[in-house]
N, C-alpha and C positions, 0 to 999 in steps of 0.2 A: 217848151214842154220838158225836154230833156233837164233843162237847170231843174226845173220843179219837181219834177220826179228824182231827182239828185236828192235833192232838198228832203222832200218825205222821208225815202231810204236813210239821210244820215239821222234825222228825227225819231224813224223808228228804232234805228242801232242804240242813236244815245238812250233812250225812252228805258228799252231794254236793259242795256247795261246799267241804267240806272235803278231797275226793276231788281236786277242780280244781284246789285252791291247792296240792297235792303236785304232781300232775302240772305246774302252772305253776314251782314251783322245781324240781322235776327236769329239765324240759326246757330251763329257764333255763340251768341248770347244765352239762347237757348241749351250751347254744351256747356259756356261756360255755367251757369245756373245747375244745370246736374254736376256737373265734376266736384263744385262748392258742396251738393246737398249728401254725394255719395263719401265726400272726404269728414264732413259733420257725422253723418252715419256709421263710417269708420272709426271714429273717435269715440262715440259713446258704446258703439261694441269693445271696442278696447277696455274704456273704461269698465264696462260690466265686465268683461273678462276675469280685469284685474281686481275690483271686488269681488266676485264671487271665487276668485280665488286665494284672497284675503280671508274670508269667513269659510273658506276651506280650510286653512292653516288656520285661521283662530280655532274651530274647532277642535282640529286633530291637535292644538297646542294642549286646550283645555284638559280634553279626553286622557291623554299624557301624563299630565300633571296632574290630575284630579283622582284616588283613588274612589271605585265604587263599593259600596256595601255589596254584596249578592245577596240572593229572596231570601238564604236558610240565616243569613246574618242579620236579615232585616227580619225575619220573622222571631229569633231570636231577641233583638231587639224591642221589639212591641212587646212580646212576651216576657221581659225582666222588666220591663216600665209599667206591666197592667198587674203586678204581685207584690207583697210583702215579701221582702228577702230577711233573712239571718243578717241581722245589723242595723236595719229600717228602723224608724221609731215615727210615731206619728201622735196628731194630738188631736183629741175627739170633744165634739159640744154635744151631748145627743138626749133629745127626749124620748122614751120610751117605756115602753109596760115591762110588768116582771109579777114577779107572786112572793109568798112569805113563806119560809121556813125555817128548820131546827127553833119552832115554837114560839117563833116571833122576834127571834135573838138575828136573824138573816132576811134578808131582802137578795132576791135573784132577778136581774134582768140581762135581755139580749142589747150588744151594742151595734149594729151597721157596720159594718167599714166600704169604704170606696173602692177599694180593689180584694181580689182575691190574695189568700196568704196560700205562698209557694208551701208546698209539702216535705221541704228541706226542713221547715224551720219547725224548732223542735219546742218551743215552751214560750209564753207572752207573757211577760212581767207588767207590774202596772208602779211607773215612777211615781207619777203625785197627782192629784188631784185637787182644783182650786174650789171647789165645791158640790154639796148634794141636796137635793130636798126628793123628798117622797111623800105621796099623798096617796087617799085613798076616801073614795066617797065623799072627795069636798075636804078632808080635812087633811092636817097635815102632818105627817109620823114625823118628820123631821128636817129642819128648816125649815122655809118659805120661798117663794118666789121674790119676793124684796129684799131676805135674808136669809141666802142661803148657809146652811150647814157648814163648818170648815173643820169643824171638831166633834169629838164625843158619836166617833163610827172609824171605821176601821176598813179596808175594802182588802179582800187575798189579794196577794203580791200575785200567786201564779194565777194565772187567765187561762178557764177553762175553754174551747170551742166548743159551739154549742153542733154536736155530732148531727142529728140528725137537720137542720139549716144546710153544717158547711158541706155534706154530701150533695144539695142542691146549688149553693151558689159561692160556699167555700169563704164567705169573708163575715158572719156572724159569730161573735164575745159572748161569753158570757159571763158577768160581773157579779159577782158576789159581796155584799158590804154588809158588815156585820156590826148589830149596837149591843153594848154592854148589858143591857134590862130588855127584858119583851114589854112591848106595848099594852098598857092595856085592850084595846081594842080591834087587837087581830088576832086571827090562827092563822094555823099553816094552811097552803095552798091560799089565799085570801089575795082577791088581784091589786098590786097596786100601778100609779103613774109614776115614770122616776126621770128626776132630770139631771145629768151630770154635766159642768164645765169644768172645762178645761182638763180634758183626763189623758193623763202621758201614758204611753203605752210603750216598749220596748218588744221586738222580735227577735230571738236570740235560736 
């Protein structure tokens, strides 16, 4: 009885310690498994560290190096871009109405422009012109639309603005061209359609 009972006893020891040396490599395992996963963790915080502290000095590199406009120089800005300055010249294709006067010897019309003209500028010359036609009621005072006019008319050099337009929207010509003979079959005030290409304008 005694051997047998021995016998159990060392069975249960080894059983045991064999029970402990599991649990001591599983738990092992188990620190080593976090140490690995907290040193992984470690590393990519690092790494994000050290790029967002990269795109920290990039920026403040940028900022540095980069001068910025401020509002009053950017508002400035917009506003020398959306005007006709003293020096500008621009070149206009425009169809539009006008009327007849000094007895048929003048045609008046308004030209459009795309921006307003600055208030600096003092007088609008007209460089050249690559063509005219005028009509009125279907027919046609001068040129055609197949052939237009290049000669035999005359347009003022100086460009009046048409005063009460440029108080509204500040960028309306008014073009004046004027023919040698009056038409037979117009008066003054008589509405006509006027097409002009290619018309150089100077702002001086």
């Amino acid at each position: 009885m005694k051997k047998e009972k021995g016998s159990v006893t060392l069975f249960v020891l080894i059983a045991c310690m064999f029970m402990i040396i599991i649990l001591l490599i599983v738990n092992i395992g188990i620190m080593n498994k976090n140490r690995s996963e907290e040193k992984k963790i470690e590393e990519i915080a690092k790494q994000y560290n050290q790029n967002e502290t990269d795109l920290d000095d990039a920026y403040k590199k940028a900022v540095d190096e980069n001068e910025y406009l401020t509002k009053s120089e950017i508002l400035e800005l917009i506003q020398e871009n959306s005007e006709y300055h003293s020096g500008d010249s621009c070149m206009l294709h425009a169809t539009t109405g006008g009327f007849v006067m000094d007895e048929g010897t003048a045609y008046v019309c308004n030209v459009y422009l795309d921006k307003k003209i600055n208030k600096e500028v003092k007088s609008i010359t007209v460089n050249s012109i690559a063509g005219v036609v005028i009509m009125q009621n279907g027919k046609y005072l001068l040129g055609s639309l197949n052939n237009m006019a290049t000669d035999g008319f005359l347009i003022d050099e100086e460009v009046k603005l048409n005063k009460t337009e440029n108080d509204l929207n500040g960028n309306f010509l008014e073009i004046i061209i004027r023919v040698p003979t009056k038409h037979k079959d117009v008066v003054n005030n008589d509405a006509i359609g006027v097409v002009l290409s290619r018309l150089s304008i100077t702002f001086n």
